[in-house]
N, CA, C and O of each residue as an XYZ file, in Angstrom:
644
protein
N     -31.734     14.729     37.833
C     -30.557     15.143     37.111
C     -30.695     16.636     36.817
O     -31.498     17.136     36.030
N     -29.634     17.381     37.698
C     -29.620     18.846     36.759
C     -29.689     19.031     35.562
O     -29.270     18.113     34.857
N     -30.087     19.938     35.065
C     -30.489     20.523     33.610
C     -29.244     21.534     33.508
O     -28.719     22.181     34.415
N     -28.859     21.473     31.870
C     -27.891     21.989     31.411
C     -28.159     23.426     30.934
O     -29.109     23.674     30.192
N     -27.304     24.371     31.371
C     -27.680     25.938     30.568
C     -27.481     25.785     29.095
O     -26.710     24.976     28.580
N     -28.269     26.660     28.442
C     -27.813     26.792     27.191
C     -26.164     26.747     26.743
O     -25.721     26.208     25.728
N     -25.323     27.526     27.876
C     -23.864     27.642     27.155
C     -23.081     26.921     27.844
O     -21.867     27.124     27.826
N     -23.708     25.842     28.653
C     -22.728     24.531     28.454
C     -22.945     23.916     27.547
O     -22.016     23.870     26.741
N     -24.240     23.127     27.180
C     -24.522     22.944     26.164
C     -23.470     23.260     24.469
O     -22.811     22.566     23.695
N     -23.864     24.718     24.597
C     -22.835     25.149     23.709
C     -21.479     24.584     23.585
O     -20.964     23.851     22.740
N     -21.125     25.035     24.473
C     -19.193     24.585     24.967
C     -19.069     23.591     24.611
O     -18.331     23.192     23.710
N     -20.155     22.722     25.616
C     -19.729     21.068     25.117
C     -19.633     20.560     23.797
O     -18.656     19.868     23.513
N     -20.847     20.897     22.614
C     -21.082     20.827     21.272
C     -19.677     21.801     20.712
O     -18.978     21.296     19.834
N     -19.357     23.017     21.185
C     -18.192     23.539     20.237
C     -16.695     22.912     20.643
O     -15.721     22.975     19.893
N     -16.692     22.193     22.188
C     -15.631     21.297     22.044
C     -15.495     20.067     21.223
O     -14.496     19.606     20.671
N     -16.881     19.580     21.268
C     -16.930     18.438     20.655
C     -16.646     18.464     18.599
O     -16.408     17.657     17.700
N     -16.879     19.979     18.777
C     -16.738     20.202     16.909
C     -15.098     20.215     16.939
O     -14.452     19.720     16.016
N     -14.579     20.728     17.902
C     -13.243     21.067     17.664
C     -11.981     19.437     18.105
O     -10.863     18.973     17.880
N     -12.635     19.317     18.483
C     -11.650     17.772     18.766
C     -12.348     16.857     17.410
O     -11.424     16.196     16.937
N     -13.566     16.610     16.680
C     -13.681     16.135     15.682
C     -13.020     16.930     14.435
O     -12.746     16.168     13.508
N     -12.750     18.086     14.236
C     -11.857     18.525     13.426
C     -10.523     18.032     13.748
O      -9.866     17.483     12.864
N     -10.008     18.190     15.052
C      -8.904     18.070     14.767
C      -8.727     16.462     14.411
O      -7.800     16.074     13.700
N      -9.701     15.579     14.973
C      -9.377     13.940     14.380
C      -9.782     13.918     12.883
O      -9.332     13.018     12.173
N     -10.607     14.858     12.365
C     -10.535     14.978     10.522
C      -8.909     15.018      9.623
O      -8.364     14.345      8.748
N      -8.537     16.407     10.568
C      -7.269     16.606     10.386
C      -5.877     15.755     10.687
O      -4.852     15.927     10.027
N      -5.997     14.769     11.831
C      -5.567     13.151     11.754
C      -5.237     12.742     10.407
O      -4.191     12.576      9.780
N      -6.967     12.590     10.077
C      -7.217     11.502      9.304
C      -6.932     11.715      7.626
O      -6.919     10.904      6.700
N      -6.699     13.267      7.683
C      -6.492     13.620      6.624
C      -4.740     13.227      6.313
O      -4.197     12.685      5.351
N      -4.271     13.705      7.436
C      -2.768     13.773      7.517
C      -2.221     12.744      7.299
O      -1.161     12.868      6.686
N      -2.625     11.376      7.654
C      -2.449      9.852      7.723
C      -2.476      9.449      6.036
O      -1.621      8.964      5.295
N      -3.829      9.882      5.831
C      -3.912      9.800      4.103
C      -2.808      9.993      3.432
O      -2.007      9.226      2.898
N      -2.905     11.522      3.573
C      -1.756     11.878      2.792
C      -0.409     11.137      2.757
O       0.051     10.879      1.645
N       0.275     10.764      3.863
C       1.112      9.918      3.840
C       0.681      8.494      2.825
O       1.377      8.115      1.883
N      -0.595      7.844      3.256
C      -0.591      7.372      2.390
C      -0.635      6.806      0.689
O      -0.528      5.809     -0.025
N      -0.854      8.145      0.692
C      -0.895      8.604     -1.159
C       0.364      8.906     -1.439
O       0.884      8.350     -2.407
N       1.087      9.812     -0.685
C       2.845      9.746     -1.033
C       3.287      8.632     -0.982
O       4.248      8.338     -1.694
N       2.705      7.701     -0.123
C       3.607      6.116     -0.322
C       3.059      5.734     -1.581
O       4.019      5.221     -2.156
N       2.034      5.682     -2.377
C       1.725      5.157     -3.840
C       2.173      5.933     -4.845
O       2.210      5.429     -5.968
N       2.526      7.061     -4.689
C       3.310      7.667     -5.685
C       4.411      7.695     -5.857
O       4.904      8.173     -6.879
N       5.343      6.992     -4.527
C       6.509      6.938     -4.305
C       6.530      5.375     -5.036
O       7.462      5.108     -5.794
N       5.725      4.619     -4.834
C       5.968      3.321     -5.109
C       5.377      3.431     -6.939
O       5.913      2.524     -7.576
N       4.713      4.055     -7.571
C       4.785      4.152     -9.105
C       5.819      4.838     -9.741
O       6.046      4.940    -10.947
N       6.613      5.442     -8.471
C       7.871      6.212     -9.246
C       8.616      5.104     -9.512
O       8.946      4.650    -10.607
N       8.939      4.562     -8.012
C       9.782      3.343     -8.317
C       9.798      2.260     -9.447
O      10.793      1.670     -9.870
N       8.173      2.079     -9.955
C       7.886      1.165    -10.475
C       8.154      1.698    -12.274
O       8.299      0.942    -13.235
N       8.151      2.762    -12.277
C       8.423      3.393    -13.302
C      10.253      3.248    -13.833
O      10.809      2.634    -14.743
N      10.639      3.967    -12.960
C      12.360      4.001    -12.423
C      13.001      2.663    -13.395
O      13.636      2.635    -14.449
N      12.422      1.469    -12.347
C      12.718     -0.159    -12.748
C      12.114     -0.792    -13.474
O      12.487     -1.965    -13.517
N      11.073     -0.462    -14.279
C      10.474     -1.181    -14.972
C      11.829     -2.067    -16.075
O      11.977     -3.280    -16.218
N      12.474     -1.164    -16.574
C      13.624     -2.303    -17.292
C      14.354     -2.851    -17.020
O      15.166     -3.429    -17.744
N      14.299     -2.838    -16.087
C      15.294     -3.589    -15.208
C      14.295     -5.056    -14.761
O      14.497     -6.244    -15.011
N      13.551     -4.601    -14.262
C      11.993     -5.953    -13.609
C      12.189     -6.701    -14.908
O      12.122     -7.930    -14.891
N      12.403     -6.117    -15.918
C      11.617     -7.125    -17.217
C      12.664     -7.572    -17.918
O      12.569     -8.150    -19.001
N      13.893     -7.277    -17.221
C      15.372     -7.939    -17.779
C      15.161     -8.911    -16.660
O      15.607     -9.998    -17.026
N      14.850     -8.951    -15.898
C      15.231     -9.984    -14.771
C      14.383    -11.311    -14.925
O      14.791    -12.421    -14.582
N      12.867    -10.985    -15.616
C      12.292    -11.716    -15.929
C      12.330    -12.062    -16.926
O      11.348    -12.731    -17.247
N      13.317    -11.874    -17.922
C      13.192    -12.704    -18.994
C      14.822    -13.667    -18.596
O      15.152    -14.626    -19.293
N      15.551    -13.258    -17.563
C      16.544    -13.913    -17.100
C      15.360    -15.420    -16.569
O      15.020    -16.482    -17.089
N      15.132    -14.848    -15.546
C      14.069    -16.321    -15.205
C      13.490    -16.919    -16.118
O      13.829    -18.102    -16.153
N      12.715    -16.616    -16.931
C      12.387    -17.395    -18.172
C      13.525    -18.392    -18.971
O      13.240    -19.484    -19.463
N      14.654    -17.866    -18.983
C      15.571    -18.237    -20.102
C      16.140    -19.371    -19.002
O      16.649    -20.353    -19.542
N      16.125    -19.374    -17.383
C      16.658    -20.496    -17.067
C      15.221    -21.292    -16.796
O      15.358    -22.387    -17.341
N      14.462    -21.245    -16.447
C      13.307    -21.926    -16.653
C      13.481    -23.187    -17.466
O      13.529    -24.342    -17.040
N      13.615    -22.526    -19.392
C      13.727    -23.425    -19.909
C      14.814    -24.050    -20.374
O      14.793    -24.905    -21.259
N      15.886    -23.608    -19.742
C      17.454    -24.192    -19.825
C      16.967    -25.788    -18.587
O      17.254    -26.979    -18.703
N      16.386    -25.254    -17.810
C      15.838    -26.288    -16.802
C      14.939    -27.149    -17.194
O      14.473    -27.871    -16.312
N      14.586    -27.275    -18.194
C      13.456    -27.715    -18.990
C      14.504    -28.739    -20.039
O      14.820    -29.926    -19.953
N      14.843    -27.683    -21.011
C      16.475    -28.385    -21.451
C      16.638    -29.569    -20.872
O      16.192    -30.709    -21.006
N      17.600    -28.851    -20.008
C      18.506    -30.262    -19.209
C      17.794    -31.294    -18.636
O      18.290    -32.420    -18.577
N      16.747    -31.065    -18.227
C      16.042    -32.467    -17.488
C      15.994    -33.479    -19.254
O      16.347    -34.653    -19.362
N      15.592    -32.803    -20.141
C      15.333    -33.984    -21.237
C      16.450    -34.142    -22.282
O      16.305    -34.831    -23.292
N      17.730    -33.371    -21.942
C      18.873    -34.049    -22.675
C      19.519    -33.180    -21.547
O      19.255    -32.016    -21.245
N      20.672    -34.263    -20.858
C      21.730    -33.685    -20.410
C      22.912    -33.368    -20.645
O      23.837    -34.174    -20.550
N      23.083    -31.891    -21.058
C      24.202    -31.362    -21.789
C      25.385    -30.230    -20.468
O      25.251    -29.713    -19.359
N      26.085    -30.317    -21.164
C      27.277    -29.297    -20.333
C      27.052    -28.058    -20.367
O      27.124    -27.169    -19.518
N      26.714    -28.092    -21.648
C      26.735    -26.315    -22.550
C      25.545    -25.830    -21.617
O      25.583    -24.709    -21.110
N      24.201    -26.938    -21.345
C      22.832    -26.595    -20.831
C      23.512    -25.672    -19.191
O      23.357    -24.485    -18.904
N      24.062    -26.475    -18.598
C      24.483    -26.596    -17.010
C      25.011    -25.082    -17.201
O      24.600    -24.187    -16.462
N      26.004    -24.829    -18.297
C      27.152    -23.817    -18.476
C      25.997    -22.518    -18.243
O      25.992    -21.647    -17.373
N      25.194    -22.722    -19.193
C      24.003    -21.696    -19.587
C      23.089    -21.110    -18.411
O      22.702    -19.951    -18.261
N      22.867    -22.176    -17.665
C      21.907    -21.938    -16.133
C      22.596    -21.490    -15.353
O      22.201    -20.495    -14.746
N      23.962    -22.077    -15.048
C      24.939    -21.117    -13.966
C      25.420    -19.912    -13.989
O      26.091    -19.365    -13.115
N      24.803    -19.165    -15.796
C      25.632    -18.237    -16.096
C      24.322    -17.035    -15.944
O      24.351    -15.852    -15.606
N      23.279    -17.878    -16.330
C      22.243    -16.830    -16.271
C      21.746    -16.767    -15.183
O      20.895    -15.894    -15.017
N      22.113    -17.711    -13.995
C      21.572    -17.469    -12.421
C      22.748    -15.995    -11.896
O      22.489    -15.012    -11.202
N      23.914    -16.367    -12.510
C      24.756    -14.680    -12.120
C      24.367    -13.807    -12.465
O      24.500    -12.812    -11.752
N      23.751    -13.709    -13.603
C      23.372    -12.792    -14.286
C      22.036    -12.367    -13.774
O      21.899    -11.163    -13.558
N      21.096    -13.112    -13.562
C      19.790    -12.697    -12.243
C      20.152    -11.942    -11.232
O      19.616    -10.851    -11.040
N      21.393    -12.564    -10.222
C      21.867    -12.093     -9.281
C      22.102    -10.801     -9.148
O      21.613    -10.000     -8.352
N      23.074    -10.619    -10.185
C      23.554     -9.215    -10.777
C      22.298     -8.387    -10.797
O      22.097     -7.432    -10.046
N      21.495     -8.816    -11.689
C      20.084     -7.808    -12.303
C      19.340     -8.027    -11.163
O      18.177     -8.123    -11.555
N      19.372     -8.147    -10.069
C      18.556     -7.962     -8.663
C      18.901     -7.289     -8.013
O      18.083     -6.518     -7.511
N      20.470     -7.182     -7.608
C      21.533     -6.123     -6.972
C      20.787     -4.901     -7.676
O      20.037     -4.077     -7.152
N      21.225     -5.014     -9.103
C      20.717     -3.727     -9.518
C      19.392     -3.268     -9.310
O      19.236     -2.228     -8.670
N      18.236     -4.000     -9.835
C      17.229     -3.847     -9.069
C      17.441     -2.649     -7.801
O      17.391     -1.419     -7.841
N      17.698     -3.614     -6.681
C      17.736     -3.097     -5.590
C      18.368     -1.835     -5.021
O      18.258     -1.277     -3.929
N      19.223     -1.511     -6.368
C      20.303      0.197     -5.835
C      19.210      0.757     -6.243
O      18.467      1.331     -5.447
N      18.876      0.651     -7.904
C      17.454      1.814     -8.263
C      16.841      1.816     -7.409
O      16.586      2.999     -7.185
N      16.214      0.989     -6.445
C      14.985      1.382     -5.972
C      15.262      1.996     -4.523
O      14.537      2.321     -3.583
N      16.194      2.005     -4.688
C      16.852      2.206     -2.717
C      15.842      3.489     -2.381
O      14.918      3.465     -1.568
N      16.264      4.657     -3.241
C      16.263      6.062     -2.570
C      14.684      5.924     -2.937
O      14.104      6.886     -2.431
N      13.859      5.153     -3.570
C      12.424      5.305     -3.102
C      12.022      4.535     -2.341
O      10.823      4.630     -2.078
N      12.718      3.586     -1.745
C      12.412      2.582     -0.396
C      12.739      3.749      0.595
O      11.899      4.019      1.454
N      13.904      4.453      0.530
C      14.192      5.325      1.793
C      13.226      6.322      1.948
O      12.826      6.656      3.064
N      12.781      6.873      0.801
C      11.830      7.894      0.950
C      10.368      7.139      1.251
O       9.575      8.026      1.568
N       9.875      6.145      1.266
C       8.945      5.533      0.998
C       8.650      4.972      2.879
O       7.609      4.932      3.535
N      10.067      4.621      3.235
C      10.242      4.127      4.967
C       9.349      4.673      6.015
O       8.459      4.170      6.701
N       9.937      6.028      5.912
C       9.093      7.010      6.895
C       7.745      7.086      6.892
O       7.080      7.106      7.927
N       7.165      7.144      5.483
C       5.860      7.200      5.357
C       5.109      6.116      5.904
O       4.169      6.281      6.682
N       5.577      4.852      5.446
C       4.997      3.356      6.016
C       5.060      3.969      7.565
O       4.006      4.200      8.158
N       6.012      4.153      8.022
C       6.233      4.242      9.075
C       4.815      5.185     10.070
O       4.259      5.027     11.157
N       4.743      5.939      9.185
C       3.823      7.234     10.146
C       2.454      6.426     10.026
O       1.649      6.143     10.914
N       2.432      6.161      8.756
C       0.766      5.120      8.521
C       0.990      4.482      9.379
O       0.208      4.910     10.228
N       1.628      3.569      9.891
C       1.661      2.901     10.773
C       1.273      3.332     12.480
O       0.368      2.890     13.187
N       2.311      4.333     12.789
C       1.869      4.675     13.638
C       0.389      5.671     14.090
O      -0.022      5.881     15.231
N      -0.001      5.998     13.221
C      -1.327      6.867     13.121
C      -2.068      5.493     13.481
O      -2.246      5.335     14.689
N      -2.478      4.588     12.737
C      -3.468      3.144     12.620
C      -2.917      2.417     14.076
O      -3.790      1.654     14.490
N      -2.056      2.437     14.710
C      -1.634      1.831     16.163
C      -1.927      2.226     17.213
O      -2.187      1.691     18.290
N      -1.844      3.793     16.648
C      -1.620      4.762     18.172
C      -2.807      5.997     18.162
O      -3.896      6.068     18.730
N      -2.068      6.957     17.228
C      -2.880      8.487     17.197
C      -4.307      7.987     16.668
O      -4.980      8.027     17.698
N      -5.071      7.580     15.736
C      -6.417      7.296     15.738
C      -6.942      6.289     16.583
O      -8.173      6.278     16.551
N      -6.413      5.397     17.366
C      -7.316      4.881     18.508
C      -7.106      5.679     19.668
O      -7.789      5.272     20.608
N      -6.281      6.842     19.983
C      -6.259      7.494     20.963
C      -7.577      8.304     20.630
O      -8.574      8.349     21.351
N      -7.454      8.766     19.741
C      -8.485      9.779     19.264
C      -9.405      9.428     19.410
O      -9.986      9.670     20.468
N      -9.916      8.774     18.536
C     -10.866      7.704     18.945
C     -11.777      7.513     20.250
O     -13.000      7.644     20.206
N     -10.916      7.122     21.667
C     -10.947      6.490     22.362
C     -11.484      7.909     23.260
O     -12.375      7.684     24.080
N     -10.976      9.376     23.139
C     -10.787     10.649     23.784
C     -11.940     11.162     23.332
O     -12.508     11.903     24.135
N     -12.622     10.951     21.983
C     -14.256     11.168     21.254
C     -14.906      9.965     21.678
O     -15.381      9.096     20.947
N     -14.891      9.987     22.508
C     -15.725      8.563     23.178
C     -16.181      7.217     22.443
O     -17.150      6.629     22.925
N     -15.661      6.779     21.506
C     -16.175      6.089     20.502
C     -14.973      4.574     21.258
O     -13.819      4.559     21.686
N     -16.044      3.527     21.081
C     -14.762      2.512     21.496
C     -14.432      1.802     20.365
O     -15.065      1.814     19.309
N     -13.292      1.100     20.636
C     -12.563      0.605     20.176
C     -12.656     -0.984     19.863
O     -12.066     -1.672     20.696
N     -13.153     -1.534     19.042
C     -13.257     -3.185     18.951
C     -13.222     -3.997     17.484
O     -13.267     -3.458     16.378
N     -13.172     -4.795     17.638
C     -12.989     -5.393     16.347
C     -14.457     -5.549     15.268
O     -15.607     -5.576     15.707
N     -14.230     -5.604     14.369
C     -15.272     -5.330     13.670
C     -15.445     -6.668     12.929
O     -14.587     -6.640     12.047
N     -16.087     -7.761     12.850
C     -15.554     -8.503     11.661
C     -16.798     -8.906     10.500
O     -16.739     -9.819      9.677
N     -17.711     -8.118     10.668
C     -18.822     -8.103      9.081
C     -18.716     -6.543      8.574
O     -19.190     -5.621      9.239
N     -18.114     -6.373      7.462
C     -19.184     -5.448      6.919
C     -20.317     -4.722      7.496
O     -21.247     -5.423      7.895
N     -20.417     -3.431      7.619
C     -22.051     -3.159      7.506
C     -22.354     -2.756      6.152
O     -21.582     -2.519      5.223
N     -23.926     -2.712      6.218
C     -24.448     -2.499      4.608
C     -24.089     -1.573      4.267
O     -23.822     -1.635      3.067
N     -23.896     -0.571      4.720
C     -23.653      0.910      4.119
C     -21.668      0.667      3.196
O     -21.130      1.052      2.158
N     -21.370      0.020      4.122
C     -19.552     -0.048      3.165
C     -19.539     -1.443      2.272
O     -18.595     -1.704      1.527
N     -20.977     -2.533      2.466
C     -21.137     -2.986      0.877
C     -21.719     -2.252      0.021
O     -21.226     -2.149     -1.102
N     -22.897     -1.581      0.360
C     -22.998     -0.837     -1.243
C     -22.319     -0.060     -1.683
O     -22.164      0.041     -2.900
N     -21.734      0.697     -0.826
C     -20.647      1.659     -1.656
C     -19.575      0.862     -2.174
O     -19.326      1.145     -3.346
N     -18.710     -0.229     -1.583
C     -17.789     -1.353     -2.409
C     -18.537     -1.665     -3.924
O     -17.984     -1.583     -5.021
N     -19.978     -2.052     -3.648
C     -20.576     -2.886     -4.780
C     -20.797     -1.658     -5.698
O     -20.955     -1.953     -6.883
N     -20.834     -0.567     -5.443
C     -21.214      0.715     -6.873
C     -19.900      0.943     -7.062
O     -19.802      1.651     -8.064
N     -18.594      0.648     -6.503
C     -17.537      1.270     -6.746
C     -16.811     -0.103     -7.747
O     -15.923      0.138     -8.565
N     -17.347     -1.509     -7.521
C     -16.881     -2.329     -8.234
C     -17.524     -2.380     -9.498
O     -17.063     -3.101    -10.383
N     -18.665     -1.608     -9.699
C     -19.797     -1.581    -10.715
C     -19.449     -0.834    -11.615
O     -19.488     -1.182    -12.795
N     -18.954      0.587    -11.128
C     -18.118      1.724    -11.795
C     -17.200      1.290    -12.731
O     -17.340      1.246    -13.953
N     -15.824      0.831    -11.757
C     -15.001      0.046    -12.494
C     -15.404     -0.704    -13.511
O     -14.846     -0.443    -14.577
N     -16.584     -1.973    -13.532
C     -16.552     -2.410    -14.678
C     -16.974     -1.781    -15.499
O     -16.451     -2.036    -16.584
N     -17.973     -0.767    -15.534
C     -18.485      0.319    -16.530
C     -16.945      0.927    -17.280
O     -16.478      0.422    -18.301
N     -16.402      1.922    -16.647
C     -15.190      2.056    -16.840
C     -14.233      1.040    -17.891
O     -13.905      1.242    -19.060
N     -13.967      0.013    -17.090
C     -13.369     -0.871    -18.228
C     -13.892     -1.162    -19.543
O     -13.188     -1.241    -20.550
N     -15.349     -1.343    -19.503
C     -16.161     -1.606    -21.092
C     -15.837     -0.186    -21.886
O     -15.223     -0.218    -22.953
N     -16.376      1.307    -21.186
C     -16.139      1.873    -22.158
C     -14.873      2.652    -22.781
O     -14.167      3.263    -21.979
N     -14.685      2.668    -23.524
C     -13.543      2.998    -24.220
C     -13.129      4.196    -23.654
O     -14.070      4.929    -23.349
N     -11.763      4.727    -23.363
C     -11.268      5.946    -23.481
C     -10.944      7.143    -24.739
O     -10.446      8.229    -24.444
């Protein structure tokens, strides 16, 4: 086997730095989308919160209208469940306008995560010679870091803020 000059060598190692940057820069980019989708989705969750918790106390209230009526059957009961199932209905519609324009803004992003995890990082991937296969244990190195990061958390939770 021929022997390599020093500045292939080189080349090869400074191509190889520069196509792993640019799959850093992927991977960074992918992120980011995915952190705008969780901030998009606590806006939302923020947005509707009174609305979520009108709707659920709608369900509650026929719950036990349903509860009601099975052990005395009344009219007024029936009147009460049909009125507060519109009234769910209604408070879901609504629901659903608030949250529109952060579902719309929220679309694209799913969308790109998506396609990055389908396409652009197994291409990448595949072009840094690394293959492609299914993984299905754990290795030790991403349980201990899970197990200090679940450890944290409970530390965290005990001590007070």
């Amino acid at each position: 086997m021929p022997k390599k000059s020093a500045s292939t060598v080189e080349a090869t190692l400074d191509e190889r730095g520069q196509l792993l940057d640019a799959f850093a820069q992927l991977v960074a980019e992918r992120y980011g989308y995915s952190v705008a989708r969780r901030v998009k989705q606590a806006e939302m969750s923020v947005a509707t919160e009174a609305l979520r918790k009108d709707a659920t106390a709608l369900r509650g209230r026929i719950t036990e209208s349903i509860e009601s009526l099975i052990k005395e059957p009344k009219a007024e009961i029936a009147a009460t469940i049909t009125e507060a199932r519109a009234s769910l209905e209604a408070k879901k519609k609504e629901i659903s306008e608030a949250s529109k324009p952060y579902r719309e803004a929220m679309s694209p992003l799913n969308r790109g995560v998506r396609f990055f995890d389908n396409v652009i990082i197994p291409d990448s991937l595949k072009q840094l010679g690394y293959p492609i296969q299914p993984i299905f244990n754990l290795s030790d190195h991403v349980k201990e870091k899970m197990e200090l990061a679940k450890k944290a958390k409970k530390v965290k939770a005990v001590v007070p803020a």
